[in-house]
N, C-alpha and C positions, 0 to 999 in steps of 0.2 A: 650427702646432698639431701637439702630438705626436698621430700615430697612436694609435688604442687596439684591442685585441684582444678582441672581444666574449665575452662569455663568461669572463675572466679578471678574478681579483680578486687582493688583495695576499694572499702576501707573494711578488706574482710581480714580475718586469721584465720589458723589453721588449726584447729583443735585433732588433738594424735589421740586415735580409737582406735588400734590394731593390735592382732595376733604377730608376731615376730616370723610365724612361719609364712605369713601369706598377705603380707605388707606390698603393696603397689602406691604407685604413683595417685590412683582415686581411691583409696582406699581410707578417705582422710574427710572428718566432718569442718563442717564452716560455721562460724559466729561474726555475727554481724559485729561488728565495733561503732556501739550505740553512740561513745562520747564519755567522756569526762564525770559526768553528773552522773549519768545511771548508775557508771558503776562506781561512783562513789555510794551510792544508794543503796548496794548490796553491801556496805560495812557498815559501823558504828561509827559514828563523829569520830572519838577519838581513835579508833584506830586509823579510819583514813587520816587523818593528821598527820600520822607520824608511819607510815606504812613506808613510806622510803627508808626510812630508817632499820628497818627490819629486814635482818640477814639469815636464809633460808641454801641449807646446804642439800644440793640433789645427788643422788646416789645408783646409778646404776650400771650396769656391763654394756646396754643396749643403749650404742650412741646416739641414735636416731630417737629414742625417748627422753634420753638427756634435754636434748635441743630444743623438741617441743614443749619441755615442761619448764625449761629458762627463759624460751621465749615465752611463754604465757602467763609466768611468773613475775617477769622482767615485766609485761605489760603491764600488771596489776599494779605495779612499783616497787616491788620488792629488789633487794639486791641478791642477786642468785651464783653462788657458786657449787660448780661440778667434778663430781667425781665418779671413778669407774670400777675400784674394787673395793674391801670390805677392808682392807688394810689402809689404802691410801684414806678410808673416810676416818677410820679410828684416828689419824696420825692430823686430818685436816682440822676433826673435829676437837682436839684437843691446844690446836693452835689457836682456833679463830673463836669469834664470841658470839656462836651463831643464835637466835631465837626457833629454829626450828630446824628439824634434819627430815628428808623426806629418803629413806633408806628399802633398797630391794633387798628379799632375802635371800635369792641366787646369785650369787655372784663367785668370780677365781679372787683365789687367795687365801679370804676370808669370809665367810657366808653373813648374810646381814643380821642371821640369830648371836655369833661371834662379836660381831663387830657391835651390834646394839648392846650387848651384855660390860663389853668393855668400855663404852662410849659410859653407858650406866652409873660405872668404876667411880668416875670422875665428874659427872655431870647430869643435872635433873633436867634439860633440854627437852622439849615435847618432840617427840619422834612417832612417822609416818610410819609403814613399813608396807612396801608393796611386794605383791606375791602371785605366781601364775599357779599357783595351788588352793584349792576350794576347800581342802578336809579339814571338820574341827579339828584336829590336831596339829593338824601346822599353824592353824592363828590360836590357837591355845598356845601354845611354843612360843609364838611373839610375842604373846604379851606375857607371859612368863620371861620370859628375856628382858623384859623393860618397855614395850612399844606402847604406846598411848593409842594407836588407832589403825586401821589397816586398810588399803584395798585393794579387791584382787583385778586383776588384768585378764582381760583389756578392761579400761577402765574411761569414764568420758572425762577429760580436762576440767569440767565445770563442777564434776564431783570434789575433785581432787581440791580444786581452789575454795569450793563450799568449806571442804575438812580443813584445811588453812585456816581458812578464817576461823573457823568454830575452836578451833586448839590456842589462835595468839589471842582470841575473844579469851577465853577462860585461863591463859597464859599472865594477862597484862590488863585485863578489863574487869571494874569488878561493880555489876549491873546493880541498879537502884531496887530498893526491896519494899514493899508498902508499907511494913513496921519497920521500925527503926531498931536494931541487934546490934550489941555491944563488938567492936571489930576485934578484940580479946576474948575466946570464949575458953576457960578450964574447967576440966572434969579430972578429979583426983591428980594423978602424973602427969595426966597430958594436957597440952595448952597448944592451939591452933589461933593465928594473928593474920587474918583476913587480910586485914590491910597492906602488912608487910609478906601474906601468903608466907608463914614462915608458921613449922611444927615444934613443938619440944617435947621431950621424954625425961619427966624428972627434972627439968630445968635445963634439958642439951636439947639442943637444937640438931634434928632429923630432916633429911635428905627426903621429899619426897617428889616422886613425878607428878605433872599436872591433873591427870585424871587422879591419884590417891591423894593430892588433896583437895580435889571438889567433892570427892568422895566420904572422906571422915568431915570436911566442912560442912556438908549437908547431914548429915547423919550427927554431927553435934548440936546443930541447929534446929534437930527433931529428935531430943532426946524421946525415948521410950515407944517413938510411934516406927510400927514391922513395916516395912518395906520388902514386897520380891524382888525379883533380880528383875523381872522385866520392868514395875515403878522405876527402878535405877539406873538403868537403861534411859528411860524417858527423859528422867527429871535431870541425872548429872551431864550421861554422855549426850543429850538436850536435842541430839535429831535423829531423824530414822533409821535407828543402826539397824542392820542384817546379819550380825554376828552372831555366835553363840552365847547364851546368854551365861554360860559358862566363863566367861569372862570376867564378868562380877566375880564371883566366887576366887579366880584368880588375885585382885587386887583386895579381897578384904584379907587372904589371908597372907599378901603382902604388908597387909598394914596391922596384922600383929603381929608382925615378923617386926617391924621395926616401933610400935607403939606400946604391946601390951609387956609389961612383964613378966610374964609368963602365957606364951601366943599358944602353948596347948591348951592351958585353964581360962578366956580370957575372961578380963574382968567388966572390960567395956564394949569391944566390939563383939557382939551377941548373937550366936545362931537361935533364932525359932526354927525348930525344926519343921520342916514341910511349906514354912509358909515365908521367910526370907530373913532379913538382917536388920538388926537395931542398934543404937550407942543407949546403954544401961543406964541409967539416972547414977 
């Protein structure tokens, strides 16, 4: 049964801010429901356009957070379907033709590091991964398992739909640039197609998740100039992360894993030592 917030009437909702251990009936924040326009205002033209269209798979053990994150979802216009262990989401996610999986990492059966690794297997889907653990290590873990982005719990609703938006932004939207850049750009083997957001290695076409290719996108599109991990931080994952910046380090050397030919020696994705990562002319 959904929580209620005494005292509040429509045209409010519920936004779900709680601990699992200590979850009450007021224990629940309120957002005003402005209208139509405002929160059309908080997206891009073209994504509100088509945001009904867009199918986001929720993932969690704890029903009571399911619910407030479908309802909130469901509000924005997304079409929202749920699920409760780490099995049933591998098995949903491989039916349906979702644009986004928003996956817990606790869960029975199959834990969401499992489950995100085999969702991976089969599919470049930007994926969420929420977590009631704070240590670099376990969100190193995620995103080593494939996760494009994380947040830990308890967590406010309006976070959550910010990181939404900012993953199917850079999932499906590809932002106006003052110079005008060729949307084919090749360096030796590899060739990235902006337009089409499609990679190649040698002429094969490579599989990657949305953050590894905004990441060699932008790093092609500034050959030779060092970037640290915190610039890349800023510029690709584009809002105020909190995470380790450990992270970066994580996807560049996922993406000689599957770009360089040889990801021990690479040829293009480049450490400066001390000072951060470049694409080699």
């Amino acid at each position: 049964m959904r929580p209620v917030c005494r005292g509040v009437r429509q045209p409010y909702r519920l936004l779900y801010n709680y601990r699992p251990e200590n979850a009450t009936e007021n224990n629940c924040l309120v957002e005003r429901r402005w209208g139509k326009r405002l929160k059309n205002a908080l997206l891009p033209p073209a994504l509100s356009d088509w945001r009904n269209k867009v199918k986001i798979l929720v993932v969690d053990d704890e029903k009571l957070l399911v619910k407030g994150m479908k309802f909130n979802l469901e509000n924005e216009g997304y079409t929202v379907d749920a699920c409760y262990d780490g099995e049933e989401a591998v098995e949903t996610a491989r039916g349906g033709d979702y644009d986004l999986i928003i996956l817990d990492l606790m869960m029975p059966r199959k834990d969401g590091l499992q489950a995100c690794q085999e969702i991976r297997s089969f599919s470049t889907v930007p994926i969420i991964m929420l977590t009631a653990r704070s240590e670099k290590s376990d969100l190193l873990m995620g995103f080593e398992s494939g996760a494009d982005d994380y947040l830990t719990k308890p967590f406010d609703i309006l976070e959550l739909k910010a990181r939404v938006r900012a993953l199917l932004r850079r999932a499906y939207i590809t932002a106006p640039v003052a110079v005008e850049l060729p949307s084919v750009l090749t360096r030796g083997h590899i060739t990235v197609d902006e337009e089409r957001r499609r990679a190649l290695k040698s002429g094969e076409e490579i599989e990657l998740t949305v953050k590894e290719f905004d990441l060699i996108l932008f790093l092609m599109k500034n050959p030779g100039r060092v970037y640290s991990r915190e610039n890349l931080l800023d510029l690709v994952w584009g809002y105020d992360y909190q995470g380790d910046t450990r992270t970066v380090d994580v996807h560049i050397r996922r993406l000689r894993e599957k770009l360089e030919l040889d990801p021990a020696n690479p040829r293009y994705i480049v450490t400066k030592w001390g000072v951060g990562y470049y694409f080699a002319d």
